[in-house]
Biopython code that builds the backbone (N, CA, C, O; Angstrom):
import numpy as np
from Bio.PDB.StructureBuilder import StructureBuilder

atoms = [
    (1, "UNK", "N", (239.856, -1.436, 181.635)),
    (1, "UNK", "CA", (238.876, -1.135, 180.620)),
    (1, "UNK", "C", (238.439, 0.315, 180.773)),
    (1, "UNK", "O", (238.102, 0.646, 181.909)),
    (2, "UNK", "N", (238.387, 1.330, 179.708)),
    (2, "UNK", "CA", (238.046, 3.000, 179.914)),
    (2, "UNK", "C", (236.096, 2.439, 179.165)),
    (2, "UNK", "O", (235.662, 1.457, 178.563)),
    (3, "UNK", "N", (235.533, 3.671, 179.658)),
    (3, "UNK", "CA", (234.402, 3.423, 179.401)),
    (3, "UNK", "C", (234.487, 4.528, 178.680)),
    (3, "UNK", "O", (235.210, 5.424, 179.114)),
    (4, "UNK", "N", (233.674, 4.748, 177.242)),
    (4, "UNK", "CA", (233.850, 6.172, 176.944)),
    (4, "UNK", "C", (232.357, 7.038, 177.648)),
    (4, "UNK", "O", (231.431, 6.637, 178.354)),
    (5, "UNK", "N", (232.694, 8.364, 177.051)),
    (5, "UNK", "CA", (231.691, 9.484, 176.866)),
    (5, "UNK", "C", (229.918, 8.846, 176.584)),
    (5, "UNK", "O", (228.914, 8.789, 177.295)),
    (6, "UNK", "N", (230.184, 8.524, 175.431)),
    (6, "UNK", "CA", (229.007, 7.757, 174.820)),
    (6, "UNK", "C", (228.528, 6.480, 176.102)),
    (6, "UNK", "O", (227.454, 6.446, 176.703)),
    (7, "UNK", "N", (229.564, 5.625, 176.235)),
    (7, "UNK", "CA", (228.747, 4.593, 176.879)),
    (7, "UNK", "C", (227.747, 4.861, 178.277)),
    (7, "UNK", "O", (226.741, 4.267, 178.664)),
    (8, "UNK", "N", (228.577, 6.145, 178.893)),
    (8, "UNK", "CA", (228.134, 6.272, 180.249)),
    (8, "UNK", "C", (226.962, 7.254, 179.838)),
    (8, "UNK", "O", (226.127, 7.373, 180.735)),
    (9, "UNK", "N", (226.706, 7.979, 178.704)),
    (9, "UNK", "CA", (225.541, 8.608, 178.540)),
    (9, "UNK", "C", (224.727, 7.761, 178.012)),
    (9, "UNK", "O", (223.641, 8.292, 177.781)),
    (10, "UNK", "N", (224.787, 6.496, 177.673)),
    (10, "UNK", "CA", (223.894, 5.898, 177.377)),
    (10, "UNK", "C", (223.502, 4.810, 178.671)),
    (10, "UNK", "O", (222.362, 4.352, 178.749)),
    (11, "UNK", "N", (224.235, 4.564, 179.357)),
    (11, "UNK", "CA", (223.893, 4.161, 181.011)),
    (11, "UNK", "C", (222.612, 4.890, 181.769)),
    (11, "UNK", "O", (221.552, 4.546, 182.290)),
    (12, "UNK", "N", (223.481, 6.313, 181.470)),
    (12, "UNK", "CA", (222.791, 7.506, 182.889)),
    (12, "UNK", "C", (221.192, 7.163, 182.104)),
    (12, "UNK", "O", (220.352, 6.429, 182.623)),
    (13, "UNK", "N", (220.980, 7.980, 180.549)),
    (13, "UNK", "CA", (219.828, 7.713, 179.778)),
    (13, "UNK", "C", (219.134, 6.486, 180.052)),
    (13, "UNK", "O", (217.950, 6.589, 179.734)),
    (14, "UNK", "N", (219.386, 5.543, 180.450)),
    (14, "UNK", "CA", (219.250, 4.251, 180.747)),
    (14, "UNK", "C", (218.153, 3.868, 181.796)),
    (14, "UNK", "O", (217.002, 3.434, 181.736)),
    (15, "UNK", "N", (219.151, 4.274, 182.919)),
    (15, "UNK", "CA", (218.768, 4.599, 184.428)),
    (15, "UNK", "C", (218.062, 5.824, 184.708)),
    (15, "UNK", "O", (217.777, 6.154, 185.859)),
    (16, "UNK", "N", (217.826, 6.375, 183.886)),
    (16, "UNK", "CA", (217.216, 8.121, 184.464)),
    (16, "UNK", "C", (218.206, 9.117, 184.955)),
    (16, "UNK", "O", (218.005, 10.331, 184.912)),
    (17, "UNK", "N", (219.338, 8.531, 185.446)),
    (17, "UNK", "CA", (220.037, 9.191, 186.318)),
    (17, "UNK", "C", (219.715, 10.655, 185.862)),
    (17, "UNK", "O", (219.184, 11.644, 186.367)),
    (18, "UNK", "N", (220.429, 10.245, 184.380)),
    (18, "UNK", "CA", (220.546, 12.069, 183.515)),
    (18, "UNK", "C", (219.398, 13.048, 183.433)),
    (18, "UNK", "O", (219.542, 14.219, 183.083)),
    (19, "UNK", "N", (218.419, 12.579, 183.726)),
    (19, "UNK", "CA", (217.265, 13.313, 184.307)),
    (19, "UNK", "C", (217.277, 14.027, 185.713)),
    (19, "UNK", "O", (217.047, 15.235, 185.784)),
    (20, "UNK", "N", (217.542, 13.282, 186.808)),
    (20, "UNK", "CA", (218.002, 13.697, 187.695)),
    (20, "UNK", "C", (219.186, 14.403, 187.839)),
    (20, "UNK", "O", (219.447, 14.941, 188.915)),
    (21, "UNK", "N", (220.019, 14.477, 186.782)),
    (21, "UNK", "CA", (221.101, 15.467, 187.007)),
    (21, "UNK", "C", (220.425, 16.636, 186.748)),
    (21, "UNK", "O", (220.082, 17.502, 187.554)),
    (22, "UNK", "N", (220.273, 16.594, 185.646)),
    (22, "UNK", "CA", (219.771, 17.983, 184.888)),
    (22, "UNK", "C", (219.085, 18.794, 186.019)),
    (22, "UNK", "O", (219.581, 19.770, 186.581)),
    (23, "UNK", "N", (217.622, 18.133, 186.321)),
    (23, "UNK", "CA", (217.229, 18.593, 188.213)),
    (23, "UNK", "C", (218.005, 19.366, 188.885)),
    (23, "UNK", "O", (217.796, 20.505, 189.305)),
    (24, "UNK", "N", (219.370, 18.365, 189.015)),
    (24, "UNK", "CA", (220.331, 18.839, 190.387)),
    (24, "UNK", "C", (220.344, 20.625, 190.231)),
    (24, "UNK", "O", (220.061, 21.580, 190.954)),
    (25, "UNK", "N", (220.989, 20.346, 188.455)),
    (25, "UNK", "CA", (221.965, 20.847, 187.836)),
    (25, "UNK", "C", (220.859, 22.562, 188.312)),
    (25, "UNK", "O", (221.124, 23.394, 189.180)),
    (26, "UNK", "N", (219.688, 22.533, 187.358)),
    (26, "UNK", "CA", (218.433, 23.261, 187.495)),
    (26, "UNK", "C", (218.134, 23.982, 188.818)),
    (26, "UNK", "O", (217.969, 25.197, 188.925)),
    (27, "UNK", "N", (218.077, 22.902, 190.008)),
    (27, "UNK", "CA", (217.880, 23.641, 191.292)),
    (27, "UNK", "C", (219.287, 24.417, 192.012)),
    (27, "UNK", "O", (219.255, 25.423, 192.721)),
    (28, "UNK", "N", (220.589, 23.579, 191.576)),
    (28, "UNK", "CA", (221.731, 24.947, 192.026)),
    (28, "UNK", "C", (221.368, 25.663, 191.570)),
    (28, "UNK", "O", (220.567, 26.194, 192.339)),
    (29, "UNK", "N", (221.417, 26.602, 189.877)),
    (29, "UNK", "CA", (221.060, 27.697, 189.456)),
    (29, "UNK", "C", (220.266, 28.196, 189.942)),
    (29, "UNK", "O", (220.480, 29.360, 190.279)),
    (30, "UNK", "N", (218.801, 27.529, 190.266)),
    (30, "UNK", "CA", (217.860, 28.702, 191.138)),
    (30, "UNK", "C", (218.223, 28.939, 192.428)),
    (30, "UNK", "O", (217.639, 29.908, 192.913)),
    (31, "UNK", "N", (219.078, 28.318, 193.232)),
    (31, "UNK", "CA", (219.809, 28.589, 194.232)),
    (31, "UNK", "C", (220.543, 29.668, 194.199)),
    (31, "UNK", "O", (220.189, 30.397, 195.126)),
    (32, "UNK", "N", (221.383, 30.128, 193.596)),
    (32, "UNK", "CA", (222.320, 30.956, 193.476)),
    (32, "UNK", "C", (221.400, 32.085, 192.981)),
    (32, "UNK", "O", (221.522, 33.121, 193.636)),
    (33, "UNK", "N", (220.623, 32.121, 192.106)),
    (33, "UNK", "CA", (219.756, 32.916, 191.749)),
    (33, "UNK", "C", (218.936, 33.638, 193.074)),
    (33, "UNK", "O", (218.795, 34.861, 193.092)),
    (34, "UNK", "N", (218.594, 33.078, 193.791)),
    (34, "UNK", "CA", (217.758, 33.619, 194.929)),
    (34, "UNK", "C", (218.634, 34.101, 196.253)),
    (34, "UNK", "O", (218.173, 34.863, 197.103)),
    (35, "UNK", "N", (220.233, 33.427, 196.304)),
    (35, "UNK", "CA", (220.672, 33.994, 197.030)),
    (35, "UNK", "C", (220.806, 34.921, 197.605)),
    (35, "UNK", "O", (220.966, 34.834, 198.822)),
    (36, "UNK", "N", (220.791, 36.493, 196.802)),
    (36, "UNK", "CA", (220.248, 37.610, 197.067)),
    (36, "UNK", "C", (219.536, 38.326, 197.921)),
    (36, "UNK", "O", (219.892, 39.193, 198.719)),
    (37, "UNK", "N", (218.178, 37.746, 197.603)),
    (37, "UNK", "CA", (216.971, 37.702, 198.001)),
    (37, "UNK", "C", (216.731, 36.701, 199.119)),
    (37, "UNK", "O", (215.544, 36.792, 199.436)),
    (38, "UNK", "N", (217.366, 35.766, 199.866)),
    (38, "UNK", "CA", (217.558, 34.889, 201.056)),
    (38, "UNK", "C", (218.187, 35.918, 201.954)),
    (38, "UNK", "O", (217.780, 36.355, 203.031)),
    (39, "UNK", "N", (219.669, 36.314, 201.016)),
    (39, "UNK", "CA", (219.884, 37.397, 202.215)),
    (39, "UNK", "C", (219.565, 38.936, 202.764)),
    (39, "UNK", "O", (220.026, 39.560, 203.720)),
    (40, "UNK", "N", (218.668, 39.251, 201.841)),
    (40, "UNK", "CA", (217.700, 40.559, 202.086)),
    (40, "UNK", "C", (217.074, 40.045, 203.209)),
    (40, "UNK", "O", (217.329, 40.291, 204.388)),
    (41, "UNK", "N", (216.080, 39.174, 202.658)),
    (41, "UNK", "CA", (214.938, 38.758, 203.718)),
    (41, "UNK", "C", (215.722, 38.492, 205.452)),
    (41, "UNK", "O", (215.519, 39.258, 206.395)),
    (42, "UNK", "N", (216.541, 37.342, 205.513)),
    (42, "UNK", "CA", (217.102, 37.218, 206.366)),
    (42, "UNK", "C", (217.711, 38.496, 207.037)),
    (42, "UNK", "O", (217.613, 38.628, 208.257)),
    (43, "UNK", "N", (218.307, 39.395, 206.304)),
    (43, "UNK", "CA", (218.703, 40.506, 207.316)),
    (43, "UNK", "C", (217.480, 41.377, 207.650)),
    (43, "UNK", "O", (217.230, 41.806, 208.777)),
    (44, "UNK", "N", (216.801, 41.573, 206.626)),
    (44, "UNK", "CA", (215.169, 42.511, 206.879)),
    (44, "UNK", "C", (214.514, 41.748, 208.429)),
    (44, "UNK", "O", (213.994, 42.470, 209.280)),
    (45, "UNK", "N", (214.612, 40.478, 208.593)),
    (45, "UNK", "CA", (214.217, 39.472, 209.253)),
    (45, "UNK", "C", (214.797, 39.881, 211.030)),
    (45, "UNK", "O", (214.212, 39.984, 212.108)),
    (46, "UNK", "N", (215.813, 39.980, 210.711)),
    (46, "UNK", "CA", (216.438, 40.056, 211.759)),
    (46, "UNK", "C", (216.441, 41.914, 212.517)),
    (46, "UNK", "O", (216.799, 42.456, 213.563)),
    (47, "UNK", "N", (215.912, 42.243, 211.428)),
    (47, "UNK", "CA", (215.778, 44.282, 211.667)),
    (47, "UNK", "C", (214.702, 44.429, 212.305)),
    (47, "UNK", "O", (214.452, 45.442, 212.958)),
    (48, "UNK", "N", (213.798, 43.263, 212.177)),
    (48, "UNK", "CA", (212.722, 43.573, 212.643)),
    (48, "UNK", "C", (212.006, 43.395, 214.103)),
    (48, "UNK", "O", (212.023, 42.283, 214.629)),
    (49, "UNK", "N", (211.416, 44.435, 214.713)),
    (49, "UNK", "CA", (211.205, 44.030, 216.248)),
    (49, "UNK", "C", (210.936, 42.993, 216.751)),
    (49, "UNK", "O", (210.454, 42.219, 215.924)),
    (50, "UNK", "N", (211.029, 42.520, 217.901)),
    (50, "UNK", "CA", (210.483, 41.096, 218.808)),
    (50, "UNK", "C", (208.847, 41.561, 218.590)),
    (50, "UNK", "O", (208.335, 42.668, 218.422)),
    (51, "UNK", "N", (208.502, 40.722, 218.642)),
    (51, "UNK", "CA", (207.179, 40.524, 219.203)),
    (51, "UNK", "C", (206.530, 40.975, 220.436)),
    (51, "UNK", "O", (205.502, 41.597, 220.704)),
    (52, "UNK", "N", (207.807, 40.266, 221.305)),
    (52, "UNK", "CA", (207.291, 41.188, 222.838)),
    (52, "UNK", "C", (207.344, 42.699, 222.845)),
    (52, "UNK", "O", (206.895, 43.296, 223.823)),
    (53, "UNK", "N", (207.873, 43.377, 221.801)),
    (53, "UNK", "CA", (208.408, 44.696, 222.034)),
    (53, "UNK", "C", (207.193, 45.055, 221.607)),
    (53, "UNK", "O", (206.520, 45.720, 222.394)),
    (54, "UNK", "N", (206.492, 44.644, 219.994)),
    (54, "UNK", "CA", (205.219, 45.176, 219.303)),
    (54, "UNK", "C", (203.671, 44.939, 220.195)),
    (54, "UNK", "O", (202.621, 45.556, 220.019)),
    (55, "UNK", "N", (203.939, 43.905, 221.122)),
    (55, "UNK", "CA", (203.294, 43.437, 222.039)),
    (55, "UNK", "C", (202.785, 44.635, 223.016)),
    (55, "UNK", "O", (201.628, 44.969, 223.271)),
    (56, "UNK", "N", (204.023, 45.181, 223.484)),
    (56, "UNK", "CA", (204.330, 45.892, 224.373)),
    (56, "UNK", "C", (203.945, 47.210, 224.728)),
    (56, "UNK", "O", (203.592, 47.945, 225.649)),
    (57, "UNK", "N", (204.313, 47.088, 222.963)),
    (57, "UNK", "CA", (204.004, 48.307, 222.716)),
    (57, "UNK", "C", (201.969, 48.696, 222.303)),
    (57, "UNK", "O", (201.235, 49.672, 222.458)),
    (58, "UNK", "N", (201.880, 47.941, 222.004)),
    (58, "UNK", "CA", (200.528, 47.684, 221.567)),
    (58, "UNK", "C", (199.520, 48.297, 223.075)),
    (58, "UNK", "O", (198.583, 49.076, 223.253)),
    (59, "UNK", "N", (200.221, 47.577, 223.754)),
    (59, "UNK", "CA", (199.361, 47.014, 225.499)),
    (59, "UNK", "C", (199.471, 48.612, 225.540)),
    (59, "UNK", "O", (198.415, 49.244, 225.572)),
    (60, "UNK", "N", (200.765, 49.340, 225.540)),
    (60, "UNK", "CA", (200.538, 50.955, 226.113)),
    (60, "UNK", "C", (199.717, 52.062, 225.383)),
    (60, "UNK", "O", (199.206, 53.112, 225.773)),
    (61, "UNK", "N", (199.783, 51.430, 224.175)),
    (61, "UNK", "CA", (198.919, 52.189, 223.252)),
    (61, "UNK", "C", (197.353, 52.078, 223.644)),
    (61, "UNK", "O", (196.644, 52.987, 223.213)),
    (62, "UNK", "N", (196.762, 51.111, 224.379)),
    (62, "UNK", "CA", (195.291, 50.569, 224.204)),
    (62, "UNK", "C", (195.256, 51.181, 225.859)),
    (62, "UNK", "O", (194.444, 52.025, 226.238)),
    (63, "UNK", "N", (196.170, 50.644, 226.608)),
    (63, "UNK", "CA", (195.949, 51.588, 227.748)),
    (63, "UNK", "C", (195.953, 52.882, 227.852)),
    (63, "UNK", "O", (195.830, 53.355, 228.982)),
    (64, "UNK", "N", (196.085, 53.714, 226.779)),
    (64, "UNK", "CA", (196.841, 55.497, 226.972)),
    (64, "UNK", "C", (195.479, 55.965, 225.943)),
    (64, "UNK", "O", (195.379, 56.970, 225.239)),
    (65, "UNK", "N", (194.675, 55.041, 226.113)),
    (65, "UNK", "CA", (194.064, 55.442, 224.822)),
    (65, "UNK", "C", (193.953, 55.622, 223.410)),
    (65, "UNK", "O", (192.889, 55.651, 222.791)),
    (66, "UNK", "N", (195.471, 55.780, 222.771)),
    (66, "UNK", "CA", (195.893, 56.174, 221.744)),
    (66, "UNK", "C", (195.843, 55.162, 220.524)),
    (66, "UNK", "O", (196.247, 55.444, 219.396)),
    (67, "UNK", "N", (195.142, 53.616, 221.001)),
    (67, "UNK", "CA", (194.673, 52.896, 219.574)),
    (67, "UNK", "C", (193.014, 52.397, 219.615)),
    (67, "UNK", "O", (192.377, 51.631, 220.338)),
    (68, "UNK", "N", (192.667, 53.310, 218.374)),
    (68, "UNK", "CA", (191.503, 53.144, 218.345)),
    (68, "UNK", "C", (191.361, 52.642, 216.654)),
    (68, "UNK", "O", (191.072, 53.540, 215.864)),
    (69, "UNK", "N", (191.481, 51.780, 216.315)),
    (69, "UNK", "CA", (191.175, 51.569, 214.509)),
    (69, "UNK", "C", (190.215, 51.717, 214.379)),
    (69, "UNK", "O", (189.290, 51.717, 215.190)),
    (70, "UNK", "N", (190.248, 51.906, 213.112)),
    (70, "UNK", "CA", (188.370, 52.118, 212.820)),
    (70, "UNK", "C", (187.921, 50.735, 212.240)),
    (70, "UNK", "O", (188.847, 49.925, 212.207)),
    (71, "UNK", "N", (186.601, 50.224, 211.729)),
    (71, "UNK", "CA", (185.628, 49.181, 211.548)),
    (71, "UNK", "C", (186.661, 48.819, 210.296)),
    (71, "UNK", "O", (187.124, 47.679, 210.296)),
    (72, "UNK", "N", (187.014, 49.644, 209.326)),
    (72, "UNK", "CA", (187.386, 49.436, 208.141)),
    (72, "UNK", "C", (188.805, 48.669, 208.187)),
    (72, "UNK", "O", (189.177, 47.846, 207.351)),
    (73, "UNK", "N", (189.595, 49.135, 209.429)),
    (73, "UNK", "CA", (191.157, 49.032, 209.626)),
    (73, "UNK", "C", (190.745, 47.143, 209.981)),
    (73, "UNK", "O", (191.379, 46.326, 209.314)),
    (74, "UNK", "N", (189.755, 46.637, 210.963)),
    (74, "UNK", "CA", (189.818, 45.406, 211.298)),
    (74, "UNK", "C", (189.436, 44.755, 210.451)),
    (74, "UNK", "O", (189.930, 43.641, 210.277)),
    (75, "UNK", "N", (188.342, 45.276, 209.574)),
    (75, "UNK", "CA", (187.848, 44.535, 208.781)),
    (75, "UNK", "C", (189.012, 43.910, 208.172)),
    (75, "UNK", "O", (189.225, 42.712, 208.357)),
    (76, "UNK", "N", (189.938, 44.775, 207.315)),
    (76, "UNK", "CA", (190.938, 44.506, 206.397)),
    (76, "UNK", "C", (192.305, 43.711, 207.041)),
    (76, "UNK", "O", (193.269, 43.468, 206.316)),
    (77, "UNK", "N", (192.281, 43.365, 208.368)),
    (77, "UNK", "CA", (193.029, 43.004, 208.667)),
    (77, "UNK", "C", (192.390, 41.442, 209.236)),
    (77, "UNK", "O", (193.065, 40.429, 209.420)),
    (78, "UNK", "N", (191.140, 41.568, 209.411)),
    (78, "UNK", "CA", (190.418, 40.187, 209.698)),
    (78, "UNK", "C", (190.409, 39.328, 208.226)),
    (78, "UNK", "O", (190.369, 38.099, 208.162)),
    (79, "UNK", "N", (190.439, 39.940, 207.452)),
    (79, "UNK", "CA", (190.760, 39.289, 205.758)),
    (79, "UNK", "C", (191.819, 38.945, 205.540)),
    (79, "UNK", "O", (192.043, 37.999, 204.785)),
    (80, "UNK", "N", (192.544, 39.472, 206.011)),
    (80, "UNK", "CA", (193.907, 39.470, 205.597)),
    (80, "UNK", "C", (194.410, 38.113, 206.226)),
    (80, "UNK", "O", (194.902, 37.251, 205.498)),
    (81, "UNK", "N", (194.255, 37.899, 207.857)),
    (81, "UNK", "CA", (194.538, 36.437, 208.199)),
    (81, "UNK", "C", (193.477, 35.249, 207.791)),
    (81, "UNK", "O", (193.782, 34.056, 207.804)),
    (82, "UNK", "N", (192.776, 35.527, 207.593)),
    (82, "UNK", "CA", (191.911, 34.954, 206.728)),
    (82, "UNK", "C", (192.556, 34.035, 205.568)),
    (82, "UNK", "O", (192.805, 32.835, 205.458)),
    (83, "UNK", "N", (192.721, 35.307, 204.664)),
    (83, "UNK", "CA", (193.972, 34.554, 203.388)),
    (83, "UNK", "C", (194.813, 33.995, 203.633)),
    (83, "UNK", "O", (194.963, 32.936, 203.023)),
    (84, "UNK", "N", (195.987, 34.461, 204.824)),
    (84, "UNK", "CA", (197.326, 34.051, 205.543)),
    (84, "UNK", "C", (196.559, 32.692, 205.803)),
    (84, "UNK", "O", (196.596, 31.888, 204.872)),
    (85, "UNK", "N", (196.135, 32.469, 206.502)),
    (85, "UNK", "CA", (195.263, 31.161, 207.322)),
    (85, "UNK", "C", (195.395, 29.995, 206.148)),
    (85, "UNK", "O", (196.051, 28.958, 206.249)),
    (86, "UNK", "N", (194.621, 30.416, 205.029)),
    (86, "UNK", "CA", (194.218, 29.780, 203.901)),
    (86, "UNK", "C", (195.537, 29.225, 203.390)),
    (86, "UNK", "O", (195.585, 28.148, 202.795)),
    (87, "UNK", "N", (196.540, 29.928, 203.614)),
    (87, "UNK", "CA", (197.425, 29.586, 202.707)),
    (87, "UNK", "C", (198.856, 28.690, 203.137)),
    (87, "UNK", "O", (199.816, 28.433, 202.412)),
    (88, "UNK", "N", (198.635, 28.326, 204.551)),
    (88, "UNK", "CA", (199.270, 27.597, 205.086)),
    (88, "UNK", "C", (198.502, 26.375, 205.184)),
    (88, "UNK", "O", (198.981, 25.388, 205.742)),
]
sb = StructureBuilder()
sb.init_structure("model")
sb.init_model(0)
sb.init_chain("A")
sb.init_seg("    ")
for serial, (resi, resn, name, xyz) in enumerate(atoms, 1):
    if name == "N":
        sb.init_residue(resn, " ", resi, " ")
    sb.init_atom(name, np.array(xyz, "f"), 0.0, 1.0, " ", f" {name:<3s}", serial, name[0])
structure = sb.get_structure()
């Protein structure tokens, strides 16, 4: 027995399925779409120093004297995780 075109779109319509395709169909395209931009980030990601190094570097700076921010610099950065905070 062949099933046609019609019958199985009137199945999927049936079941929802064809809703859920369309979805599938929808989230590859934005997939491929962002690919780009996955692999910017990811290499930007990977360019970027350890932690222990900014760490490190931080510790010699505060010991040598040479970091002093001003009221305004913490302020804006005490806001800033603030928002970050918020938004996780």
């Amino acid at each position: 027995m062949r099933i046609s075109d019609e019958q199985l779109k009137k199945v999927l319509d049936q079941t929802g399925i064809s809703n859920q395709l369309q979805e599938i169909e929808v989230d590859l395209a934005q997939r491929e779409q962002d690919r780009p931009l996955i692999r910017q980030v990811t290499k930007d990601v990977i360019n970027m120093p350890d932690r222990e190094e900014l760490v490190a570097e931080l510790k010699r700076r505060v010991e040598a004297g040479e970091y002093n921010p001003t009221g305004e610099e913490i302020a804006d950065i005490m806001i800033r995780r603030n928002i970050a905070d918020r938004m996780q």
